[in-house]
N, C-alpha and C positions, 0 to 999 in steps of 0.2 A: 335382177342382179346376177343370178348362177349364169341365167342365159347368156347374157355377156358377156360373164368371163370363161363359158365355155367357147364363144365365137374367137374371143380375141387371143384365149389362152388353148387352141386346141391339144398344143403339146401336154399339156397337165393333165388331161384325162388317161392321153397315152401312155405319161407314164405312168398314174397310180396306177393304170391295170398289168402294164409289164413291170412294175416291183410287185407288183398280188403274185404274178404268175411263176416272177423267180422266187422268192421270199416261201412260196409252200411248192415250189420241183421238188427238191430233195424229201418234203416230210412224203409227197405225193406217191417220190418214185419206191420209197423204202416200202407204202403202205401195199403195195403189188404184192406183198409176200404172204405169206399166210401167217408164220409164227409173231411177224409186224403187227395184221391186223389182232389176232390172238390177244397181243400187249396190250393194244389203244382200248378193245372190248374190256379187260381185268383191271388194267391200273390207271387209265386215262383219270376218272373220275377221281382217283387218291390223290395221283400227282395234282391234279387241279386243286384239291384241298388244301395240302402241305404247301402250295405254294400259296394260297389265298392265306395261311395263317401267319406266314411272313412278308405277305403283302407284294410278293414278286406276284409281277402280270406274264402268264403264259409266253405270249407274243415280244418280252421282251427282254427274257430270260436269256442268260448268262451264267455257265458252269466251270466248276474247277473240284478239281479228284483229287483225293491224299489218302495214298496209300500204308499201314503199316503191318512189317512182317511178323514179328514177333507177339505183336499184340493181335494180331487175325481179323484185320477191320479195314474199312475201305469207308473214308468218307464223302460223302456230296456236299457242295458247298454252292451256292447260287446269289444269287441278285440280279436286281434292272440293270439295264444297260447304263441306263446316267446314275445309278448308283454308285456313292464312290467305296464301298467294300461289300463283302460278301457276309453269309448267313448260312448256317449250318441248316441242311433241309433234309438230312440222312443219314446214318451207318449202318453200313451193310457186314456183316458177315463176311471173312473170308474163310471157306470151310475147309482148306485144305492148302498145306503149303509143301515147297518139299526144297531139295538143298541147306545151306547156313545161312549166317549173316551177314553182308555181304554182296558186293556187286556180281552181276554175271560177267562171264569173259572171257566166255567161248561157247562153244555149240556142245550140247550133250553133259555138261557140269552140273544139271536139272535145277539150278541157280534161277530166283527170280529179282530182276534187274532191283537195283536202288538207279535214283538221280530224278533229272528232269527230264520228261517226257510229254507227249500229248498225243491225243487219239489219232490217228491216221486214215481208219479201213474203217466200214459198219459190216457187217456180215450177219444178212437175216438168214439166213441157209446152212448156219453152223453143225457143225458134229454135237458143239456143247449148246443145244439150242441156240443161243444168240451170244456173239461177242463183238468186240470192240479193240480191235487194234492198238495196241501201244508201239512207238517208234520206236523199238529196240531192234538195232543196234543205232546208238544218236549218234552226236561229234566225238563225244567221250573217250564211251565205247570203242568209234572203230579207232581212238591213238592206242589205246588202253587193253585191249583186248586183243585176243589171238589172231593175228593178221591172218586173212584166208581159210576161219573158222568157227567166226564170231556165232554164226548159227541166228535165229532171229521166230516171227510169228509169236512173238509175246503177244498174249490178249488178256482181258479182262471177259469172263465166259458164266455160261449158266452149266450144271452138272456138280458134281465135286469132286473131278482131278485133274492131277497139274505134275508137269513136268517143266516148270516154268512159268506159268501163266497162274491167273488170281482169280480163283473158279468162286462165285456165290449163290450157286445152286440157280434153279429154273425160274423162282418168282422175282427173285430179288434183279436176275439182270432185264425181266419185263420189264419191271419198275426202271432201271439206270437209265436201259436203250432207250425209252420216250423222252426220260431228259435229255440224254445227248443227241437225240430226233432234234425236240425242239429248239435249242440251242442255235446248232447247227445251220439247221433254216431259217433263225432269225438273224444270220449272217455270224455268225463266230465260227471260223475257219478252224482257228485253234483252242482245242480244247485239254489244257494241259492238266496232265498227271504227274503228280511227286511221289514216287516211291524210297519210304523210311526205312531203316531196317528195326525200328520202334516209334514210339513215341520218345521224343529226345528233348526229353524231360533235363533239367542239369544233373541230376543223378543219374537217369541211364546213359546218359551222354559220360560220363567219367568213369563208368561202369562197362562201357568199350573200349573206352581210353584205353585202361589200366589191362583189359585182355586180350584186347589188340595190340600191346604198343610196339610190337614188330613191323606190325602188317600197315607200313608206309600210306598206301595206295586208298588202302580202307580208309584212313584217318584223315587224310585229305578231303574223299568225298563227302565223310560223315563231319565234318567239319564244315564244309558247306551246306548241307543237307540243316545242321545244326542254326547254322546263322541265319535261313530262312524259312525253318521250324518256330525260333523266334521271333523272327519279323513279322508274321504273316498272323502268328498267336497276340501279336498286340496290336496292329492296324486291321488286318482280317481285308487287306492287298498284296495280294501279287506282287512277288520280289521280283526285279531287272536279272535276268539270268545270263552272262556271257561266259560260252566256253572259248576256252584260252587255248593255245595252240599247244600244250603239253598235256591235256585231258585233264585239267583244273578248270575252278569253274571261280568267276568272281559274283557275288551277290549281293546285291544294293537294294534299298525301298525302294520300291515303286512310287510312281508317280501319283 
């Protein structure tokens, strides 16, 4: 019976082996590096645990980052692919912050961004051992921000300094990078990051209000930021995130 349907069906062999061969390029091309391999030798075997104790399968893993500032943490959150929410598989440390509360919004304010983002760049070759791209500057950003100085290279990085960026020392971004490896090469293009300026809890959330309640701009995005702080805390889905043409942002459940 295989024999046959490999006579009749030859294109099906061709493709399993060309989805084999894209499906692990990028884990392949990253492994070239030395501080890459370094990771897969330390945390391979962990990562493979923490996701065997949530029942995620390596190969068909799917990640999502939420960052918060004021509380110094950075969380991983994961599932299958046909799963229809996600599962908490990490917090990490953020060992160093620098700027206030608050969006970035401009180059040199040493501000790290709040809003929606997702990962962009892999950089095995880092200054900060290994980091990971954040899209800063996004839609937002460039209505919102200092036209012609918005400044940019946000990353998520190993070390512990920042001048912008969300440093969690050496071990911990081993550990992220192989999730965002794997991810990645099992086709998730986008690997989006939320950066809070807390946890927006209903009382810290009125607790900016009231000491923000100048600062317009804040309030708008932490009100977004707010309403899929809760969405995502009760489905544990991915909120519809559309930016508006004035650097607002509308935010619906997910599907």
């Amino acid at each position: 019976m295989l024999t046959s349907l490999v006579f009749a069906f030859p294109w099906l062999i061709w493709f399993s082996m060309f989805s084999t061969v894209v499906n692990n390029s990028f884990k392949q091309e990253q492994k070239r590096y030395p501080r890459v391999r370094t990771a897969y030798a330390e945390q391979e075997q962990r990562m493979l645990e923490v996701l065997a104790t949530k029942s995620v399968r390596v190969e068909e893993l799917e990640i999502y980052i939420r960052a918060f500032k004021a509380d110094k943490k950075l969380e991983l959150w994961g599932k299958n692919r046909t799963d229809t929410s996600f599962q908490l598989l990490k917090v990490f440390e953020v060992c160093q912050t620098s700027g206030k509360l608050g969006p970035k919004r401009m180059q040199g304010d040493l501000q790290i961004p709040e809003g929606f983002y997702h990962i962009d760049r892999f950089n095995p070759y880092s200054t900060f051992y290994l980091s990971l791209g954040i899209n800063y500057p996004n839609q937002s950003d460039r209505i919102l921000g200092k036209q012609g100085n918005l400044g940019g290279d946000i990353f998520i990085h190993g070390s512990c300094v920042t001048i912008g960026c969300l440093p969690i020392q050496d071990d911990p971004i081993k550990a992220l990078y192989l999730y965002c490896i794997e991810a990645k090469n099992n086709g998730q293009q986008n690997i989006p990051v939320t950066i809070f300026p807390t946890e927006l809890t209903t009382a810290n959330y009125n607790v900016l209000r009231k000491e923000f309640a100048t600062e317009t701009a804040n309030l708008a995005l932490w009100e977004a930021l707010k309403k899929d702080y809760d969405l995502f805390n009760q489905s544990h889905q991915l909120s519809t995130i559309t930016f508006l043409s004035d650097g607002k942002h509308r935010v619906s459940a997910g599907n």
